[in-house]
Each structure stands twice: as C-alpha cells, then as structure tokens.
PyMOL Python script that loads the backbone (N, CA, C, O; Angstrom):
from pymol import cmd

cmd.read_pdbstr("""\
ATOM      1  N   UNK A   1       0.846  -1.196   0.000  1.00  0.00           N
ATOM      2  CA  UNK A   1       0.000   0.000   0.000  1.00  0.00           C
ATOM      3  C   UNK A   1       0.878   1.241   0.000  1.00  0.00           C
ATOM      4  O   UNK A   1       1.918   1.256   0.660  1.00  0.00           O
ATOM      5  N   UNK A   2       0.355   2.626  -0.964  1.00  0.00           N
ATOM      6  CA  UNK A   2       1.079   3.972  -0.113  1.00  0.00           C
ATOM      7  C   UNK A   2       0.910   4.701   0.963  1.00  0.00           C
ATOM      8  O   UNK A   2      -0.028   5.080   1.666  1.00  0.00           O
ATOM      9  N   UNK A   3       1.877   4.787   0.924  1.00  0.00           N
ATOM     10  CA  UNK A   3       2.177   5.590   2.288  1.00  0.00           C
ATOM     11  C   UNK A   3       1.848   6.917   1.994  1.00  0.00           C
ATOM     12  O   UNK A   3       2.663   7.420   1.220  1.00  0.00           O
ATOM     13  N   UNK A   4       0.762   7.810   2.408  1.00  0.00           N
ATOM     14  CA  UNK A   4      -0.245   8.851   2.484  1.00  0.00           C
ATOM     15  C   UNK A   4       1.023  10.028   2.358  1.00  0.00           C
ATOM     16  O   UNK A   4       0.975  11.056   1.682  1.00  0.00           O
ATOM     17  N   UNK A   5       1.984   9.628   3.081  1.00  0.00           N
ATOM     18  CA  UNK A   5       2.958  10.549   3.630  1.00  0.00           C
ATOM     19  C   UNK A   5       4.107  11.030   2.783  1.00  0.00           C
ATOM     20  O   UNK A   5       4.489  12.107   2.325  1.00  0.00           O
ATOM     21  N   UNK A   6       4.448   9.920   2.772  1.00  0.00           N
ATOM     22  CA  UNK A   6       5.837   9.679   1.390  1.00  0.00           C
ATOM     23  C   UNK A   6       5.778   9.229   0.013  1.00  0.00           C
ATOM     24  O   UNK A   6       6.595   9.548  -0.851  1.00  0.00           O
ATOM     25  N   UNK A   7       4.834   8.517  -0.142  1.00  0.00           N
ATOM     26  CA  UNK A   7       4.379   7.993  -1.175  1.00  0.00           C
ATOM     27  C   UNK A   7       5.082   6.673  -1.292  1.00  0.00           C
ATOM     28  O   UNK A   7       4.679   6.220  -2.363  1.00  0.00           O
ATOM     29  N   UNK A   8       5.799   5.937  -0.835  1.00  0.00           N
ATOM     30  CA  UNK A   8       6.640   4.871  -0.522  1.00  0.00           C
ATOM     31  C   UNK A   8       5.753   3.618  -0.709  1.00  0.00           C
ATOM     32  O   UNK A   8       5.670   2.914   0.298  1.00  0.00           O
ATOM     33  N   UNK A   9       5.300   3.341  -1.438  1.00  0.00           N
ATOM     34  CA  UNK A   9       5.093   1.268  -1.787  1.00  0.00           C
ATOM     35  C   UNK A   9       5.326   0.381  -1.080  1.00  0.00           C
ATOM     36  O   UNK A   9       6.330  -0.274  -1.359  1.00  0.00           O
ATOM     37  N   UNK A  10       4.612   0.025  -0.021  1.00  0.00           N
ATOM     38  CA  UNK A  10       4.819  -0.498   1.507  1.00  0.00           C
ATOM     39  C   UNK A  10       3.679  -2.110   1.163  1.00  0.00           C
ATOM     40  O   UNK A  10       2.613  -2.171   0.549  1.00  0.00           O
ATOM     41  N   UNK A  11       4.699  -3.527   2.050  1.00  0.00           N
ATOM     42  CA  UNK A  11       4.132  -4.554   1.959  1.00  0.00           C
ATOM     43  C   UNK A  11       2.246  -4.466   2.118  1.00  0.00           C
ATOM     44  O   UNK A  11       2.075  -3.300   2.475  1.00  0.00           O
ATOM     45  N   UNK A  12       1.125  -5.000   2.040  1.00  0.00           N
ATOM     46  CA  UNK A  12       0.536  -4.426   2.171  1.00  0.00           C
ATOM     47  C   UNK A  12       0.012  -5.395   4.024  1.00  0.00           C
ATOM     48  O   UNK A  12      -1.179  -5.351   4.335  1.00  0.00           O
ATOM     49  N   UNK A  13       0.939  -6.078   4.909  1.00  0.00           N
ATOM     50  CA  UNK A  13       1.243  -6.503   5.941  1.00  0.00           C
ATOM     51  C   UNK A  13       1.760  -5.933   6.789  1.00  0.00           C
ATOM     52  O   UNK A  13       1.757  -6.231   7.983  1.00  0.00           O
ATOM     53  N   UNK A  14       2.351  -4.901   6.196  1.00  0.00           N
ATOM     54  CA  UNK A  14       3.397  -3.937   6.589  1.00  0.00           C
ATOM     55  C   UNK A  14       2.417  -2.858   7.694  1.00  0.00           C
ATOM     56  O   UNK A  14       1.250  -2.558   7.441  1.00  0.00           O
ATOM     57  N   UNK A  15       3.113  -2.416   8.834  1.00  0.00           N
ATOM     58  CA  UNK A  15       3.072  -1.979   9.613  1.00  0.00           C
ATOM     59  C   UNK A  15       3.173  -0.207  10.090  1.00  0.00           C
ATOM     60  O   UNK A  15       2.589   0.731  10.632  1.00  0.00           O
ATOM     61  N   UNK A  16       4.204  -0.590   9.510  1.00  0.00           N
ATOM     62  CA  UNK A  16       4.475   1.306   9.380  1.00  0.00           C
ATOM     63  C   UNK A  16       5.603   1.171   8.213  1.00  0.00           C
ATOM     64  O   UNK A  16       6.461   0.291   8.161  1.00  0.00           O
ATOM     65  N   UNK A  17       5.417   2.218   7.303  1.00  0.00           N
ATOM     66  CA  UNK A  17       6.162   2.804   6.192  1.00  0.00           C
ATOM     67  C   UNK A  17       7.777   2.736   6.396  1.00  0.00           C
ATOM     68  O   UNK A  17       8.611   3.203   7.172  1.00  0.00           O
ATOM     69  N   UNK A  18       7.730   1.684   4.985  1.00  0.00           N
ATOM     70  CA  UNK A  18       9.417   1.829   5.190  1.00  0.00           C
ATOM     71  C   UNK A  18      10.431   2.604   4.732  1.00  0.00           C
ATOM     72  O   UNK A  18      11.652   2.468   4.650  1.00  0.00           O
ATOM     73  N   UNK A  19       9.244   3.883   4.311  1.00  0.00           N
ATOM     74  CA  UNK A  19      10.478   5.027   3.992  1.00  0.00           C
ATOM     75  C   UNK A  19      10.058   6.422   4.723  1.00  0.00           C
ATOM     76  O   UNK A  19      10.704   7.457   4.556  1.00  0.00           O
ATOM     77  N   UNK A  20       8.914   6.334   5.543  1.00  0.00           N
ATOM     78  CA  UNK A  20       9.084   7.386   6.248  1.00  0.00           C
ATOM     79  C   UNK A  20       8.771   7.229   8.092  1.00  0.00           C
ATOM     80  O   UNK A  20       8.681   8.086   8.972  1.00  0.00           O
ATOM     81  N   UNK A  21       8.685   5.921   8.115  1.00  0.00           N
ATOM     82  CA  UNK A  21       8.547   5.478   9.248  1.00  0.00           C
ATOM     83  C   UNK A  21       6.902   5.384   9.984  1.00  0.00           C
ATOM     84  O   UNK A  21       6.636   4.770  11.018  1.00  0.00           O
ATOM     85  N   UNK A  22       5.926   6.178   9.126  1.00  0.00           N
ATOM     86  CA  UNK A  22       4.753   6.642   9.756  1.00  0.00           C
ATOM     87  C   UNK A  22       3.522   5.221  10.152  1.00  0.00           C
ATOM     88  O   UNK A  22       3.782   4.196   9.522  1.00  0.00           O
ATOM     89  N   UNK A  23       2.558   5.148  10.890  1.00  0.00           N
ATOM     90  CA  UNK A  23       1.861   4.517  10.842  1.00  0.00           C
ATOM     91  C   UNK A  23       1.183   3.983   9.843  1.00  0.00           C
ATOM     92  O   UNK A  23       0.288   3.858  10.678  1.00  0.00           O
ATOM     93  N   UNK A  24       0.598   3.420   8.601  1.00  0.00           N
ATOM     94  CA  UNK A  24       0.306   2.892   7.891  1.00  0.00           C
ATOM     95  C   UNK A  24      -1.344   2.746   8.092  1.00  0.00           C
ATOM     96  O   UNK A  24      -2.048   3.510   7.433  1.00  0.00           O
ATOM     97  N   UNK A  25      -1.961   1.813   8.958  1.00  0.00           N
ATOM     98  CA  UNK A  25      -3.099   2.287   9.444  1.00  0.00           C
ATOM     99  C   UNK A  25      -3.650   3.043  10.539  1.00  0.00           C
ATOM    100  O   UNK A  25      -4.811   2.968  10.941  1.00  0.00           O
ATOM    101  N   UNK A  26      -2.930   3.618  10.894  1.00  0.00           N
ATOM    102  CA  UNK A  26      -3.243   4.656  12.201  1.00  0.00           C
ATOM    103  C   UNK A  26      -3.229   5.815  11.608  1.00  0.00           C
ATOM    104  O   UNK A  26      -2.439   6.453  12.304  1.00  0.00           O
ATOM    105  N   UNK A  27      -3.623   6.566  10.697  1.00  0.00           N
ATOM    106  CA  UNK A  27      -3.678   8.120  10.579  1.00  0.00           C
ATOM    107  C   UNK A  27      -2.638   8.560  10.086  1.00  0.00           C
ATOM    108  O   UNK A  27      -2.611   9.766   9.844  1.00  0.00           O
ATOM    109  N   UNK A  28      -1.423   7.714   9.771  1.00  0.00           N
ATOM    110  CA  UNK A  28      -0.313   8.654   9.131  1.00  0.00           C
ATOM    111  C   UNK A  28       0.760   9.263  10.300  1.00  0.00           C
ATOM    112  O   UNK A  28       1.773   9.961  10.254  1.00  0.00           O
ATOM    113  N   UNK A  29      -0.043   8.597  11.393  1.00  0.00           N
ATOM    114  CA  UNK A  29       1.674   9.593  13.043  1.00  0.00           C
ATOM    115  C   UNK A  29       2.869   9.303  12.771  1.00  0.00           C
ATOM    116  O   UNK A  29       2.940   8.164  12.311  1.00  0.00           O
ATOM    117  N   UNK A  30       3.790   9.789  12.843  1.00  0.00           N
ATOM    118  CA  UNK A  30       4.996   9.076  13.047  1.00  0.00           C
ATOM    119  C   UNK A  30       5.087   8.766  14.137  1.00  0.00           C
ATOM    120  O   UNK A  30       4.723   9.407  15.123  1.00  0.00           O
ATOM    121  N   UNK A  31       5.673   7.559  14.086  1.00  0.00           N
ATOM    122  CA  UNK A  31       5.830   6.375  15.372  1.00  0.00           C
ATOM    123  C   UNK A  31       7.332   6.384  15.925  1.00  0.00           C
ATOM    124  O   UNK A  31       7.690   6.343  17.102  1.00  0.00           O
ATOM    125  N   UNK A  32       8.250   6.461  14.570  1.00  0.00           N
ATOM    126  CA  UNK A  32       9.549   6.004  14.480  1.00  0.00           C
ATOM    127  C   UNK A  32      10.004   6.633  13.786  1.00  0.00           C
ATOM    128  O   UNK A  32       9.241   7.360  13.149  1.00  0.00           O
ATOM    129  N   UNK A  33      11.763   6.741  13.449  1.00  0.00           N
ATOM    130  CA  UNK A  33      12.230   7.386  12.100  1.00  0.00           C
ATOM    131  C   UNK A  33      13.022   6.109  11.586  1.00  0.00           C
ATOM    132  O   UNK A  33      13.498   5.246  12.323  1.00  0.00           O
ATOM    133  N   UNK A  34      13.108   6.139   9.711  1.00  0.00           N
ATOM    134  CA  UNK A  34      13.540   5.584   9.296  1.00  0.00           C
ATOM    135  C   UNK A  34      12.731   4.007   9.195  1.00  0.00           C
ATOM    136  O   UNK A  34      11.681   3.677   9.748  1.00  0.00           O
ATOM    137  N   UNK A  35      13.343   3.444   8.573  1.00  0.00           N
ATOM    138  CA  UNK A  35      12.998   1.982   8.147  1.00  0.00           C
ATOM    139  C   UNK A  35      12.627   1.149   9.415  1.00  0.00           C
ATOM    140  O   UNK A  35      12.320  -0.038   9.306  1.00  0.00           O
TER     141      UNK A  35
END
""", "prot")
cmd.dss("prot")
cmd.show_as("cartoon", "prot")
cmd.util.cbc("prot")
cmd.orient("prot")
C-alpha cells in the first residue's frame, strides 16, 4: 500500500512505512524514524 505521507510502496502486511517510518493504518503519526 502507499504511504499517504511519502508515497513509498509499503508490503501491504506492513506496519508502518518503510520510507518514512509513519503509521500505515493509524492516521499517518509518526511512530519512528527511518525503516
């Protein structure tokens, strides 16, 4: 799936974005930085 944020092509299992770190289904927060 994309990432709302970065636009990054993320597993669609995937958790949080592996290029901008953000939540994936939570609203887009950043959680973390980086991968």
């Amino acid at each position: 799936m994309h990432c709302d944020r970065c636009g990054v092509e993320n597993p669609e299992e995937a958790v949080y974005c592996t290029g901008c770190g953000s939540t994936l289904h939570g609203g887009g927060d950043i959680v973390k930085t980086g991968p």
